[in-house]
C-alpha positions, 0 to 999 in steps of 0.5 A: 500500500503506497502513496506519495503526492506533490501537490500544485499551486491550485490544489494548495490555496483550495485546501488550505484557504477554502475547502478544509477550514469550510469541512473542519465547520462539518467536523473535526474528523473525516474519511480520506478515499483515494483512488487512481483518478480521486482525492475524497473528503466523506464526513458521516458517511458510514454510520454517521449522524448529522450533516453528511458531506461529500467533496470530490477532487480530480487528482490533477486538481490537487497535485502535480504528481500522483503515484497510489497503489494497494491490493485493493484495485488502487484505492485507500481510506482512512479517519484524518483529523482535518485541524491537523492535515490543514495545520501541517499544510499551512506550515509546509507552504509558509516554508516557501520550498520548491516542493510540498509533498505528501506520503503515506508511511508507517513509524514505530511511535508509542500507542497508548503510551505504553507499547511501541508499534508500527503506527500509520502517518501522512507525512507532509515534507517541504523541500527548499534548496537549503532545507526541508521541514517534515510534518507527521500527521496521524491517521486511522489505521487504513480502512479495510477492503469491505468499509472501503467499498461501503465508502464507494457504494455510498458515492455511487448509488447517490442515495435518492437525488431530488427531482427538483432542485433550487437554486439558492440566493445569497449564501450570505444573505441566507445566513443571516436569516437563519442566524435570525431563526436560531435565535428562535427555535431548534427546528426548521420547516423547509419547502421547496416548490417546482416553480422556484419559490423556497421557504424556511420558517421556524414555528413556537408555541409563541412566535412563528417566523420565516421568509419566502423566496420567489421565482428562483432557477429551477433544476429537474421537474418544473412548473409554471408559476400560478397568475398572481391574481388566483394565488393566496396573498400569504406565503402560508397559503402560497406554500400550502396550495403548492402542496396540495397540487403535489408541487412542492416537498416539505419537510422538518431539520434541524436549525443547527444542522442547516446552519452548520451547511452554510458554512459552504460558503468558505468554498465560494461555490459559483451557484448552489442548489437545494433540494428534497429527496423523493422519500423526503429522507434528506435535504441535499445541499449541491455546490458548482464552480466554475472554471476561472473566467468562464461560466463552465462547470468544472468537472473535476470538482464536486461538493455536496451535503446531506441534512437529515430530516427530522420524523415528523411524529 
């Protein structure tokens, strides 16, 4: 089982300055996949509770020079802790080397505190003219063939994509209102309709407080909107006459766990979708960038997160 990288220019600022400080808000620990063509951050994907997320790099995104191999088909997973992997980043690239490695080794290192044994690392090395500075960042014994083909399952079956998906305003914007809603409560009514409305309200036995958003892009199955002069004048009434006609999904998550998902915005997503799964199992939160100065998606680039829905009952 190998792995060494040296990672490129790009694949550092996204890391260090977007993407790790925006997952680390997910939590502090998560799965590393890689495989031939793949650099994979899961969080609560096997077993989990809360916010799943998933973000998937192409090698060539990430690093300048790649080299991987197992007797699994090429591919390795492991529990990293995400504080430590960007603190070693950080310092590897404020050495200013000419390169900035990464490897899989295993160290003889004491376990527990008591007994010396052959434990893994991923070693972080900046290598300079003059000088080079190695990082050892610990990590979870690899996964085994079968947890590493639950991790693939998990990426392949795409669990129920919805149907319709929403494109969101602002994520600052959207922030600062459900920062308002925390304030109110722990539960979040969240609708999505096929003609581009979406709602977030949060209901007390003494306030209830929401907002509406009208008209927005529309992804998958949609619908014209209703003239205004038939459609209720209230967002409730708007809301409740769209699920009557079997063209909106409403469901209940936690204020936490959908504010903790707007922490995306530390990724800079181009455009950000949400939507709800056919069996309203899950909210699903999707994330595009674009190309640098296009309006092309990149491809070798995907996030997306996953909210749990609260049971009704």
């Amino acid at each position: 089982m190998k792995f060494q990288a040296i990672f490129n220019d790009r694949g550092v600022n996204l890391l260090e300055k977007r993407f790790l400080p925006a997952l680390e808000k997910v939590g502090k620990t998560c799965h590393l996949y890689l495989d031939r063509k793949h650099v994979i951050f899961l969080h609560n994907v096997l077993h989990g509770d809360g916010v799943q997320a998933i973000t998937q790099f192409g090698k060539d995104t990430i690093f300048a020079e790649y080299r991987i191999s197992s007797q699994n088909a090429g591919r390795i997973a492991f529990t990293i802790d995400l504080g430590l992997f960007l603190r070693a980043l950080r310092s590897s690239v404020s050495m200013d080397g000419d390169v900035c490695q990464v490897k899989l080794v295993k160290k003889r290192a004491r376990s527990s505190g008591v007994t010396e044994k052959a434990l893994p690392f991923l070693t972080f090395e900046s290598k300079g003219h003059k000088s080079a500075v190695v990082q050892d960042v610990p990590i979870s014994q690899p996964l085994t063939r079968g947890a590493v083909q639950e991790l693939q399952d998990v990426l392949e079956s795409g669990q129920g994509l919805p149907q319709t998906l929403v494109l969101l305003p602002a994520l600052g914007q959207l922030q600062g209102h459900v920062d308002q809603l925390k304030n109110v409560g722990d539960v979040l009514d969240l609708a999505v309709t096929k003609c581009g409305d979406f709602y977030l309200r949060v209901n007390t036995p003494f306030v209830s407080i929401g907002t509406e958003y009208r008209g927005l892009k529309v992804l998958g199955d949609k619908v014209t909107p209703q003239s205004s002069v038939n459609e209720p004048v209230n967002p409730s009434g708007r809301l409740r006459e769209a699920i009557n006609r079997g063209e909106a999904h409403s469901v209940k998550v936690a204020v936490k766990h959908f504010a903790k998902s707007l922490q995306c915005h530390l990724t800079k997503p181009d455009h950000s979708f949400i939507g709800v799964s056919p069996n309203e199992s899950c909210v699903l939160l999707m994330f595009q960038y674009f190309h640098s100065g296009s309006w092309e998606v990149d491809e070798n680039l995907h996030m997306h997160y996953r909210i749990p829905v609260l049971d009704s009952g």
